[in-house]
Phi, psi and omega in degrees: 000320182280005187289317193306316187292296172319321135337300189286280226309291206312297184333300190315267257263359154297294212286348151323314162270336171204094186305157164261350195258336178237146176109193171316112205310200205193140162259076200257126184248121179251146167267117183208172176276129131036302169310293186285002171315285158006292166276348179294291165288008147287338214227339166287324194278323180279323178312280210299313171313330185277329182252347196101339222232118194268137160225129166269155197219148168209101200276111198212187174291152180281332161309332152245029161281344192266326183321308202276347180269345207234036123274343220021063158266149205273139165215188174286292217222150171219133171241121171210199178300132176305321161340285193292011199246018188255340185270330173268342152279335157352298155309296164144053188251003155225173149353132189275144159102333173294358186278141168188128193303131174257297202214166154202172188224149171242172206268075161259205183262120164284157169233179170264162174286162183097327192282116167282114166237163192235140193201038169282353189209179174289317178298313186275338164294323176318295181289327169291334196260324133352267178320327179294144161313308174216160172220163177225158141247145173281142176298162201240356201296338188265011188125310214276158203248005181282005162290303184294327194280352189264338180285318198285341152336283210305304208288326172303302187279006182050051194207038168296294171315274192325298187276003191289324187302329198237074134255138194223106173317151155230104193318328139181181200348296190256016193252335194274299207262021161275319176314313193265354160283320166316327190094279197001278180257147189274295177269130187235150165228101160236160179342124138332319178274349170237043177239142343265170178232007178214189193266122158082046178183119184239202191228113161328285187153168158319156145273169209274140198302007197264327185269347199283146213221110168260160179249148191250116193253112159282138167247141159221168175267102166306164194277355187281341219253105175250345178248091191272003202293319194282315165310325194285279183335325178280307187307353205231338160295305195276017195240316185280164206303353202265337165222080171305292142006287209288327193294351182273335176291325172286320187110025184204158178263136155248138189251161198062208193202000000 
């Protein structure tokens, strides 16, 4: 809570000193994990009407948001998993004080449209994955981490052994959930917030919170950012309530204030 409060102080006493709304616009370059694009850029676009202030997003794996700051490409704004954004203050690679939990996501079921499942309990998620023929997950192998969260689910739900003969990994998104608009695969298990990612393909819904497994999401300032004001404003745009709506539309949770 008191991390949440300091966020709110540091934000007040920036734009106190240098408003974002007035004077020459601002370009704010965000790094970020892949999972929050979405909403983000939704959420940028009412932000640059209001202020004026242009964002760019470079949407990658949180393995390789850590891969691109400890290469030292520059950004503004950084979101990425918390481990990794706990490894990287470690390194002196942001700003002191600027890290503060933004969002987090769970695990669902992607489908072809049309198709009904039911994940109202454990036993009938349970029973949906079981009936199926083939299911995918993403490979975990590029960074991204709804691959690992999607096994420990399966582990939660006792059915690692049971789903391993028809599981077929997806190298990525939008190539996993083109297969299931095909009928090719029945079931995906992905970032909630990146369901959906193709034509002919929804979103079933979460699994049930007793199995659900989250990633946990950080924003930080990098220490290369010697002018924060307009990232803290933004970060202070995507924390307020009115727009709670988009990140619930995305399939995220957002945390803090």
């Amino acid at each position: 809570m008191f991390r949440h409060f300091r966020l709110s102080a540091m934000v007040a006493a920036t734009c106190l000193l240098a408003p974002v709304t007035s004077g020459r616009a601002s370009e704010i370059k965000v790094l970020n994990a892949n999972a929050l694009t979405i909403a983000m850029k939704e959420l940028a676009a009412e932000f640059t009407r209001e202020t004026g202030n242009q964002v760019a997003f470079v949407g990658v794996t949180p393995g390789q948001v850590e891969q691109r700051i400890k290469a030292g490409e520059v950004y503004d704004l950084v979101i990425t998993a918390t481990a990794s954004a706990e490894t990287l203050e470690k390194e002196g690679k942001w700003r002191a004080g600027t890290r503060h939990p933004l969002a987090r996501v769970g695990i669902g079921f992607a489908v072809r449209d049309g198709v009904k499942v039911d994940l109202s309990t454990v036993e009938s998620t349970r029973k949906a994955l079981l009936d199926a023929k083939t299911i995918t997950y993403s490979n975990s192998s590029g960074g991204g981490l709804s691959g690992i969260n999607a096994q420990k689910v399966l582990v939660n739900l006792g059915l690692t052994d049971a789903v391993k003969a028809k599981t077929r990994l997806s190298e990525n998104l939008a190539d996993g959930q083109a297969l299931i608009a095909k009928g090719e695969i029945e079931i995906g298990l992905f970032n909630v917030s990146e369901i959906p990612r193709a034509p002919g393909v929804v979103r079933a819904g979460p699994v049930p919170a007793a199995v659900q497994v989250y990633i946990d999401y950080d924003s930080a300032v990098p220490a290369t950012n010697a002018a924060p004001e307009a990232a803290l404003a933004l970060l202070k745009y995507f924390h307020r309530p009115a727009s709670r709506p988009t990140w619930d539309k995305a399939g995220l949770e957002v945390v803090g204030d």
